[in-house]
C-alpha positions in Angstrom: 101.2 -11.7 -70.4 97.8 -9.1 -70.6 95.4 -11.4 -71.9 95.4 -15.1 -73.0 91.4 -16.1 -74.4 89.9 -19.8 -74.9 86.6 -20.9 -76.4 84.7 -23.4 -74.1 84.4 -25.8 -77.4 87.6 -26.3 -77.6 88.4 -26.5 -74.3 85.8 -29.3 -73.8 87.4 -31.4 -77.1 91.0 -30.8 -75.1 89.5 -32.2 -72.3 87.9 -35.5 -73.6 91.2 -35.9 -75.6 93.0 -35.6 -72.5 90.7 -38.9 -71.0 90.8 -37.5 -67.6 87.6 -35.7 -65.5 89.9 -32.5 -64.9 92.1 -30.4 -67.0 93.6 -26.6 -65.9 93.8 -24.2 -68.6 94.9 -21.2 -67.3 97.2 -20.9 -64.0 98.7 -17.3 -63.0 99.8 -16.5 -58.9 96.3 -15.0 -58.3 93.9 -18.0 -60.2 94.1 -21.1 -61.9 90.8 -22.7 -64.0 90.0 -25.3 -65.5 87.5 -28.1 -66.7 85.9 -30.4 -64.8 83.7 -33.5 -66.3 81.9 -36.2 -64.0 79.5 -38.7 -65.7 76.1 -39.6 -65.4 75.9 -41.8 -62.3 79.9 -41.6 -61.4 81.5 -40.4 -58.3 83.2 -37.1 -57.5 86.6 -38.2 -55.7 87.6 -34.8 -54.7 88.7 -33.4 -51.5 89.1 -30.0 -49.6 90.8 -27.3 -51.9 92.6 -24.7 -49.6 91.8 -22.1 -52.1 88.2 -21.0 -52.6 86.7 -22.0 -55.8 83.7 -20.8 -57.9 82.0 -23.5 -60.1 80.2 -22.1 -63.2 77.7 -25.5 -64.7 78.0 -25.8 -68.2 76.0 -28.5 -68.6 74.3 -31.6 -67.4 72.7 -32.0 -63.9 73.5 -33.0 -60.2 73.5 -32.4 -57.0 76.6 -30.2 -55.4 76.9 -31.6 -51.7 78.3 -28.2 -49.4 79.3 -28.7 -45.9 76.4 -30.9 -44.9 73.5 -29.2 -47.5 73.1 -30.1 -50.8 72.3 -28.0 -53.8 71.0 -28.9 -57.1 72.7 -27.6 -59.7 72.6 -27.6 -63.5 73.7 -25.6 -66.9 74.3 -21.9 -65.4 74.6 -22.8 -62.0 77.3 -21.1 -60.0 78.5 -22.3 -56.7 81.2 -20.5 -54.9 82.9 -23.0 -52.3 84.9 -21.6 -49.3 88.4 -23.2 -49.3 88.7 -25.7 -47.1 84.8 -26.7 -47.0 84.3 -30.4 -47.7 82.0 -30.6 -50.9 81.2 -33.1 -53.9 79.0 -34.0 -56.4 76.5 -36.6 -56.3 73.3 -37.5 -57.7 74.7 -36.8 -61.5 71.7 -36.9 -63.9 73.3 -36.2 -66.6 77.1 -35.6 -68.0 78.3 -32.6 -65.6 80.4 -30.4 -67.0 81.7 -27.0 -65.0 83.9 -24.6 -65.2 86.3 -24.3 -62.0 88.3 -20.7 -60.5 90.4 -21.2 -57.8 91.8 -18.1 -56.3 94.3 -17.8 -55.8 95.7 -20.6 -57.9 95.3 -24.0 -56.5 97.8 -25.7 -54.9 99.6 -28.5 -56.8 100.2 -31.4 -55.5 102.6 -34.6 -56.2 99.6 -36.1 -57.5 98.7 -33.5 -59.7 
């Protein structure tokens, strides 16, 4: 496969059909991506990722908590996260929706 190619629209309307905060959209050995969603005033459950990640904000507004800083963060933000660095969003102003590369592809997991 040399090129697969998604627009963000519809990747957003897959999401919210979907009814959950994540959905992956492209998983190959070296990366996976996907969508990411947290609402205005809701919690970011996640954990530590063994793979690093890059965030890219497509919209909305928080606060990205890194290995004991925080960073505000908001549409065009990008965050790159070391694997295995504790981090979460807080503080969620408005509907947060980002963009997610891990590299290489995250790790799946039963619950996943």
């Amino acid at each position: 496969m040399e090129m697969q190619a998604f627009e963000l629209s519809e990747l957003i309307d897959g999401r919210l059909r979907s009814g959950d905060s994540w959905m992956e959209f492209l998983r190959v050995p070296a990366l996976s991506m996907g969508v990411y969603v947290l609402p205005a005033g809701g919690d970011d459950p996640q954990t530590p990722h063994t793979e690093d990640e890059v965030y890219y904000v497509v919209s909305g507004r928080g606060v990205l908590h890194v290995a004991g800083r925080d960073r505000p963060v908001q549409a065009g933000s990008v965050v790159f996260v070391a694997g295995g660095t504790e981090h979460r969003f807080h503080s969620i102003d408005e509907e947060l929706t980002a963009l997610v590369f891990f590299a290489p592809a995250e790790t799946l997991t039963d619950s996943d």
